[in-house]
N, C-alpha and C positions, 0 to 999 in steps of 0.2 A: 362500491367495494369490489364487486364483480372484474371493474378495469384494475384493482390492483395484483400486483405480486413482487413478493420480496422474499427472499431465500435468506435466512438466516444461518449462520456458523458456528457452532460452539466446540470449544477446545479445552479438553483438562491435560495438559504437558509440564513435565516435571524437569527440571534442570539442574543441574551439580553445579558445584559451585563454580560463578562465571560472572564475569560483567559485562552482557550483552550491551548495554546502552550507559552513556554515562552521562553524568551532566556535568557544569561549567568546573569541579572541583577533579573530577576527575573519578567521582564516586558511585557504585549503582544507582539511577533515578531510583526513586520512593516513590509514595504516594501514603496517605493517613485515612485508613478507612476501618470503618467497625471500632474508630480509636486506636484502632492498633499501626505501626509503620508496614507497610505491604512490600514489596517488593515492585516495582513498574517498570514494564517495556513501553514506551510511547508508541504511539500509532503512526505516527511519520516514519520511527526506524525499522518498523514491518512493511508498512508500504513500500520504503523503500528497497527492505529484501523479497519484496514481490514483483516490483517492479524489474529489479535484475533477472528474476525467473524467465520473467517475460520475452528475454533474451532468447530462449529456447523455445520459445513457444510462437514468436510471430516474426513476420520479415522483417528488415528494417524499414519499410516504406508501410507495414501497418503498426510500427511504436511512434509513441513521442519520444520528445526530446526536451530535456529542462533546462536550458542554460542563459546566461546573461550573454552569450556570443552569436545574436540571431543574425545579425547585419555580416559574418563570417560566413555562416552555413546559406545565408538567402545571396551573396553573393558566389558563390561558387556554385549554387544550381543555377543562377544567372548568364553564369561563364559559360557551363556546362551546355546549356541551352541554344546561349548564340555567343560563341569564341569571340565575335569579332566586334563584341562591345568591349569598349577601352576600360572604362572605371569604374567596373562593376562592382566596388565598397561602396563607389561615393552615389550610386544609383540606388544600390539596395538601400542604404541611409535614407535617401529620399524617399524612397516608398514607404516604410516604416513609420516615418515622421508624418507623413501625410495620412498613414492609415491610425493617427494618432498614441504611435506611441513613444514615449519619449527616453533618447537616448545620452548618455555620458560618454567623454571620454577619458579614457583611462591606459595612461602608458602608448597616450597617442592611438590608441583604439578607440572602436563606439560601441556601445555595449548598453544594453538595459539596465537601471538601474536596482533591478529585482531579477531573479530569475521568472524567466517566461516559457510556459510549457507549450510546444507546440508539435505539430503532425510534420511528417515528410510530406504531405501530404499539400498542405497549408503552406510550405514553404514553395511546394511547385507552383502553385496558382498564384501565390504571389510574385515570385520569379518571371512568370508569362504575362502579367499585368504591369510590371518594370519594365520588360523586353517593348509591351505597345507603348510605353511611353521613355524612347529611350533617352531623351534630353530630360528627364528629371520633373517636372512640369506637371503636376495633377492639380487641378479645379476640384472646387469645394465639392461638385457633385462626382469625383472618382472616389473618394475616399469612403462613400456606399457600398461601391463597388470591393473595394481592398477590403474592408469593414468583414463583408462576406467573404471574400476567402481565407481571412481568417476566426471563421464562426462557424462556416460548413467543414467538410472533410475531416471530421474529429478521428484522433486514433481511438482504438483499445482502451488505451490505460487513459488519458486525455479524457474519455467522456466517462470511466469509471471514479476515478480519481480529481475531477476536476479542475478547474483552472482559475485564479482570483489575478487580475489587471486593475490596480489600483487606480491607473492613468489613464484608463479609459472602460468601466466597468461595463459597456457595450459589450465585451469578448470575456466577459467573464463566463464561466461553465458551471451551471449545480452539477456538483460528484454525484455519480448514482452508487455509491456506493460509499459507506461508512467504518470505520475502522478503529476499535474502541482502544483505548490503554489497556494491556495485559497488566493483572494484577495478581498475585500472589493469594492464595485462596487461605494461607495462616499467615499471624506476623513474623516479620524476618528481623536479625540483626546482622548487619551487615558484619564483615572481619574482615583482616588483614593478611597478607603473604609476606613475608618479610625473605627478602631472597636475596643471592650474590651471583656475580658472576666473576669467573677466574678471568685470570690472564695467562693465554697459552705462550707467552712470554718471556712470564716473568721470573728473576730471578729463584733460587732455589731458598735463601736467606729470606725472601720475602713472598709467607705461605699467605698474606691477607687475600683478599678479594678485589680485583680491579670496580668493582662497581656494588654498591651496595640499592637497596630500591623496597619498596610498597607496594601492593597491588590492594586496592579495596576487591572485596568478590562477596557475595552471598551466594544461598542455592535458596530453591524455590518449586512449589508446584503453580501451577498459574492457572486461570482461566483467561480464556482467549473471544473474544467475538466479534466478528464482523457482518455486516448485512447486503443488499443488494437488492434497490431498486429495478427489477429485469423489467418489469411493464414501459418504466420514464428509458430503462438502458436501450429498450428495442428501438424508440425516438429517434437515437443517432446511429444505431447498428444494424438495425432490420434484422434481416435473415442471420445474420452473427453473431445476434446476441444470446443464442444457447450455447457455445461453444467458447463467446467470452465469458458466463458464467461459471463455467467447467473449469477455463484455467483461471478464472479469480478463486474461483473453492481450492486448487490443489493447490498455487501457491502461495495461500492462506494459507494453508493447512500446514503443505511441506516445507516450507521457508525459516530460515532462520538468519537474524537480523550477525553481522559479522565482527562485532565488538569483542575483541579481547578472545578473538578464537584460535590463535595460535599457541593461545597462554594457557585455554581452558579445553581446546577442545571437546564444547561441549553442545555439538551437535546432534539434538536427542529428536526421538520423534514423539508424535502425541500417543495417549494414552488414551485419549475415548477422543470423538469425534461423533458432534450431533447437528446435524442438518433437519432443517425444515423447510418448508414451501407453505405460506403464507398468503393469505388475502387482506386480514385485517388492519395489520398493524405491524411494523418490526416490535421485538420483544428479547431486550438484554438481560441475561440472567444472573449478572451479578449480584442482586440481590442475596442470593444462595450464599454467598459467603463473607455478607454482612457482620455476620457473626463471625469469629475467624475458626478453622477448623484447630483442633487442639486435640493431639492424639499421640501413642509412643509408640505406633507400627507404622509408621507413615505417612501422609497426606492424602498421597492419589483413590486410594480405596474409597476413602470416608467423604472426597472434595466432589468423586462420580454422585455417591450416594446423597450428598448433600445438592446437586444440582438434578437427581431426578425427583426429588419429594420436592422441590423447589418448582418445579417444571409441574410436575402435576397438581400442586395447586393451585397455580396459573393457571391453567387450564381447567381447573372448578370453580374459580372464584373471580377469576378477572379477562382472561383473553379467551378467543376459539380456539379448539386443539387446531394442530396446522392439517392444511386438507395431508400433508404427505412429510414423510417423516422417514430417513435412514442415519445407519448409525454403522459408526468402525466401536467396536469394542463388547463383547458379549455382557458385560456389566448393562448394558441401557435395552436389554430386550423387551425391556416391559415399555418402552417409548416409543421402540422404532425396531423396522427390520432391521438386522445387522449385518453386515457383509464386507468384503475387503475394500480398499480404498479404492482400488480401480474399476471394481464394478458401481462404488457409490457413486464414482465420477459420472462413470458413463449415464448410470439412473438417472442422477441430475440432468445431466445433459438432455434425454430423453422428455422427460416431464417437463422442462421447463417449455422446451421448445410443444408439447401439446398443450402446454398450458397457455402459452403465448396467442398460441390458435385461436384459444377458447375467449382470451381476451379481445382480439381482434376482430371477431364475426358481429 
């Protein structure tokens, strides 16, 4: 227990009505809990507004990159490297296939037939690895070699987030870190917008509407969590990995997924905010709103109060209190110190990194 630590996140944020995320209908995702319909933000559509945070936060050459166009990007650092290779598509193709992974083509391109997350990083060393073999040409024992440079040099988000290679699970990555479904802490029922739009146009005889239309949207208070292997994160980060925990905490925290925000503008910030620093075990607290909250002043008040007596008897009945605990929101003083987000950050940052210490000796 001593070698572990996981930082855990908890978020109670309230949202007007919006449809952040949708599914195949075009409807707010749901989710059926407590029996009652929740409201649900999926954890891919935060990840993925955390991932764009990360835009601000790191170079390009310490982000990934997710896309089905690697044999594009691994060719033009190929170019980039030595100009005076001729076909640097049809090379970078050959490396790829040899470092086993297997490509389509599509509109006369070659392309993965999955998206593939990878490092600027991974893409160089395999770029330098194409340049020693510049006729195309790898033997059963180079493909170790390529194997590895795409296994070492993990980004940020790459070794938080992880990476699944169907076609060659060699290069797959355990995520150090977890990202649960936002759920609505009472039941919701979704509604409708029924809207027009003019024609700046249009005759004066014809006052209809150029365009008539629907918007599903509900409103919601949510609970939010995520976790963080920092102990397995240090593995591929070393000395980074206090600083990568810092910006996975704020843009968890700060992030807001972009679905239907020009319609809804509903870009809110959280209402409490509870971190912990852990040894034993991550520990999600949904259970706390199990029961759905049901109240006629609000959510937010009752959804805090319902996740601290949830938390504390956790903590008498089932898990160890976390060794270290801070908190945005004067509501949770009885959990954790409380203070603004940018000193919580920096705290984090702080502890993690002596904690890390303490792990390592």
């Amino acid at each position: 227990m001593s070698k572990n630590l996981y930082i855990d996140l908890h978020v109670i944020q309230t949202l007007p009505p919006s449809c952040v995320n949708r599914d195949d209908t075009g409807s707010p995702k749901t989710a059926i809990y407590g029996g009652v319909t929740r409201a649900r933000v999926s954890s891919q559509s935060w990840k993925r507004a955390m991932r764009l945070m990360f835009a601000d936060m790191y170079t390009e050459e310490e982000k990934g990159i997710r896309t089905k166009k690697i044999v594009d990007l691994l060719a033009k650092k190929i170019s980039e490297l030595d100009s005076e290779i001729q076909s640097a598509e049809k090379l970078a193709k050959k490396v790829l296939e040899a470092a086993g992974i297997k490509l389509t083509e599509k509109n006369g391109k070659a392309e993965t037939g999955a998206l593939f997350f990878i490092s600027a990083k991974q893409i160089e060393k395999l770029a330098e690895l194409a340049i020693a073999h510049p006729d195309g040409k790898f033997e059963k024992e180079d493909k170790k070699e390529l194997q590895e440079a795409l296994k070492n040099y993990p980004s940020v988000d790459l070794a938080l987030f992880g990476r699944m290679v169907a076609d060659e699970p060699s290069l797959n990555y355990d995520a150090t870190a977890q990202v649960a479904h936002a759920i609505s802490t009472h039941a919701v029922h979704n509604e409708y917008d029924y809207f027009t739009a003019v024609d700046d146009c249009t005759s004066e005889d014809n006052p209809g509407g150029g365009h008539l239309g629907t918007v599903e949207y509900n409103s919601s208070t949510l609970y939010r969590y995520a976790t963080v292997n920092a102990a397995e994160l240090a593995n591929y980060l070393g000395g980074d990995t206090p600083k990568a925990v810092k910006n996975f905490a704020e843009a968890f925290i700060t992030s807001m997924p972009t679905g239907k925000q020009n319609t809804f503008a509903n870009r809110t910030r959280p209402d409490a905010v509870y971190v912990t620093v852990r040894r034993d075990q991550p520990v999600n607290m949904a259970g706390a709103f199990e029961k759905p909250v049901i109240t006629k002043g609000g959510y937010v008040e009752q959804s805090i109060k319902s996740l601290i007596d949830y938390a504390k008897e956790s903590y008498e009945d089932y898990v160890n209190e976390p060794e270290m605990a801070f908190a945005v929101g004067r509501e949770l003083e009885s959990l954790a110190t409380t203070m603004n987000l940018t000193k919580l950050l920096d705290e984090l940052e702080k502890q993690v990194l002596n904690a890390l210490e303490e792990v390592t000796k």
